[in-house]
C-alpha positions in Angstrom: -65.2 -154.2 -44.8 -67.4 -152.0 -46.6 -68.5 -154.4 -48.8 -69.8 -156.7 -45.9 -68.0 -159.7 -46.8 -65.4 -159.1 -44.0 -66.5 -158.4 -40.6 -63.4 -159.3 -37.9 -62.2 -156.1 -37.2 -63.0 -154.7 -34.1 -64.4 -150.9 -33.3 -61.5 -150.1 -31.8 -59.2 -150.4 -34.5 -61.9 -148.6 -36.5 -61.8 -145.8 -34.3 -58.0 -145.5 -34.2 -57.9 -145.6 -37.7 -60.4 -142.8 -38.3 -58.7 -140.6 -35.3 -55.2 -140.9 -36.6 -56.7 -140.1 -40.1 -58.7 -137.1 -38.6 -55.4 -135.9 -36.5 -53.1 -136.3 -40.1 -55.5 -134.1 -41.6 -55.7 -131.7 -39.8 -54.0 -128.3 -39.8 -53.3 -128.1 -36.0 -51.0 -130.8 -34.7 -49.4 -130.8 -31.8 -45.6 -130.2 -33.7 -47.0 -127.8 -36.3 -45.5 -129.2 -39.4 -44.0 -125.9 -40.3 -41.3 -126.5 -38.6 -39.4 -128.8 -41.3 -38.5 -132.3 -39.8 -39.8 -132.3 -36.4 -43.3 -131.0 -38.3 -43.5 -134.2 -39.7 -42.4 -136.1 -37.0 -45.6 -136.4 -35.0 -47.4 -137.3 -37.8 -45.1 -140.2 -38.8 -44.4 -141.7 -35.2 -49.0 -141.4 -35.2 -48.4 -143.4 -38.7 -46.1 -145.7 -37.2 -48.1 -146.1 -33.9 -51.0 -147.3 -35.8 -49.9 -149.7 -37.7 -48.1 -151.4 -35.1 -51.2 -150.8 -33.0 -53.9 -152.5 -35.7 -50.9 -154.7 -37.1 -53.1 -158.0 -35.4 -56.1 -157.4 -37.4 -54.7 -156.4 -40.4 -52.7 -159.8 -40.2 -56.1 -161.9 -39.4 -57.6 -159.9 -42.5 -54.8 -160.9 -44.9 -55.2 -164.4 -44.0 -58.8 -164.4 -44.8 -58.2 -162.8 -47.7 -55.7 -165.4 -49.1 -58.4 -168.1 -48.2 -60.8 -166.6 -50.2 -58.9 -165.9 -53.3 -57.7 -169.9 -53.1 -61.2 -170.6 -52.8 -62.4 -168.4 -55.7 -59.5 -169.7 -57.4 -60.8 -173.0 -56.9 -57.7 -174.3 -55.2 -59.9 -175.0 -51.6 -57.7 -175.4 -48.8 -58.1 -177.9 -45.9 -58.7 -176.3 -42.5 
C-alpha cells in the first residue's frame, strides 16, 4: 500500500488496523496485562477480532498479489 501499487483497501480497515495497533501498545488496556492470562486475553481476542474483521481485504489483496507475481513471472493469466 505504501508503495502505491496497491490501492483496494478501504479506510476503514486502515483505521481498525492502526486502532488495534495503538490499543496493543499501549500500557492501559482494559484487562491490565499484569494480571497473567486474562492480561493477555483482551489483547489477543482484539488480535483475533481484526483479522477476522479485515480477513475480506487481506484475501482480495493476496489475490492481486499472486496475479502480479505470475505476471512479473511472465506466466500472464487469462481473466
Amino acid at each position: 500500500y505504501a508503495s502505491g501499487d496497491y490501492r483496494e483497501v478501504s479506510t476503514e480497515t486502515i483505521l481498525l488496523l492502526v486502532a488495534s495497533i495503538i490499543y496493543f501498545v499501549m500500557p492501559f488496556d482494559v484487562i491490565p496485562d499484569i494480571l497473567v492470562g486474562l492480561g493477555f486475553a483482551d489483547d489477543a481476542a482484539l488480535l483475533a477480532w481484526t483479522l477476522r474483521s479485515v480477513s475480506d481485504d487481506l484475501k482480495r489483496f493476496e489475490e492481486w498479489e499472486k496475479h502480479e507475481y505470475e505476471v512479473v513471472e511472465g506466466e500472464i493469466v487469462d481473466e
